[in-house]
Every structure is written in structure tokens, then in C-alpha cells.
N, C-alpha and C positions, 0 to 999 in steps of 0.2 A: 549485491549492493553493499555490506558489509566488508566486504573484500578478503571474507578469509576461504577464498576460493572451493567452497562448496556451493552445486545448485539451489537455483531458490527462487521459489515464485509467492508473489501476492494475489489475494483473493478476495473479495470484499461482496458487501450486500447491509440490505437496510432493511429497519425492524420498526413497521409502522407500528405495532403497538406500545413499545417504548422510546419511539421517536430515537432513533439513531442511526447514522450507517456505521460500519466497523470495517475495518482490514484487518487480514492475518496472512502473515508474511509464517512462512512452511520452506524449511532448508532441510536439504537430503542427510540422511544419516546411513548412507550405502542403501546398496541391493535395491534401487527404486523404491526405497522408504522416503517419507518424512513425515517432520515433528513441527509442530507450532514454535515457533521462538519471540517472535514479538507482533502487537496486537495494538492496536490502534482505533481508538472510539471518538467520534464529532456526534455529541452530543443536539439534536432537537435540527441537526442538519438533514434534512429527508428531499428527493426529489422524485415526482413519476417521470421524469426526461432520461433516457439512457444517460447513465453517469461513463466516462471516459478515462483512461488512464496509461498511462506507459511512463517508461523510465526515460532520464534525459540528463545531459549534462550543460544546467542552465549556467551555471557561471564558469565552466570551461576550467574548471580546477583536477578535472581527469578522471572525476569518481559521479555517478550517475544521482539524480536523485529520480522524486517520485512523481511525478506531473498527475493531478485529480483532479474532475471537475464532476461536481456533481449541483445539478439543475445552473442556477446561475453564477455559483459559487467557485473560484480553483483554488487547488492549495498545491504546495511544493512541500514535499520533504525531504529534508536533508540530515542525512545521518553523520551527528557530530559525535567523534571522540578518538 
């Protein structure tokens, strides 16, 4: 998603006791390693409904962003810089 061509996947899950869900995006650092590099928290955002997620290229600019929905809620992210 970053585009400096190493693999990379996002992982997320939600913490009823301090009310948040979180993402952590993990990019290879060789040999089927990786390392956490960026982290993402929605605050008092919690669902019991499977939350949904995949990448997408919403506004057709060539670079993917993040498509989430969790319970009734979606968000997009878009990695700007």
C-alpha cells in the first residue's frame, strides 16, 4: 500500500475492555519475517457484527486504499505523502 514494494498485510481486532478496534499493518523485512510499521486506533468504535475489510482503489488515482466497515460504521484510508 505504501508502494515501496515490500509485502504487507493488515490485521485488526477490537478490545471490549478499553472500547477500541485497532489495525496493524506488518511489512516483510525478508526470509518470511515481519515488523509492525504503522498502527491505527478508532477510539470507543466497537462492533459484535463481523467487521469487513480489503484494499480498493476508490478514487481510481492507481494507488489502493483501505476499505473498513465495522458494525454500521465504513471508513477509507488513504495513505497520503
Amino acid at each position: 500500500m505504501d508502494g515501496n514494494g515490500k509485502p504487507e498485510f493488515w490485521i485488526g481486532g477490537e478490545d471490549f475492555g478499553y472500547d477500541f478496534t485497532k489495525l496493524i499493518c506488518y511489512e516483510s523485512n525478508g526470509n518470511n519475517s515481519y515488523n509492525p510499521v504503522a498502527e491505527i486506533e478508532f477510539p470507543y468504535l466497537l462492533s459484535l457484527n463481523p467487521a469487513e475489510a480489503t484494499s480498493i482503489d476508490v478514487d481510481n488515482d492507481g494507488k489502493e486504499e483501505i476499505f473498513l466497515r465495522i458494525g454500521n460504521v465504513v471508513v477509507f484510508i488513504k495513505l497520503v505523502w
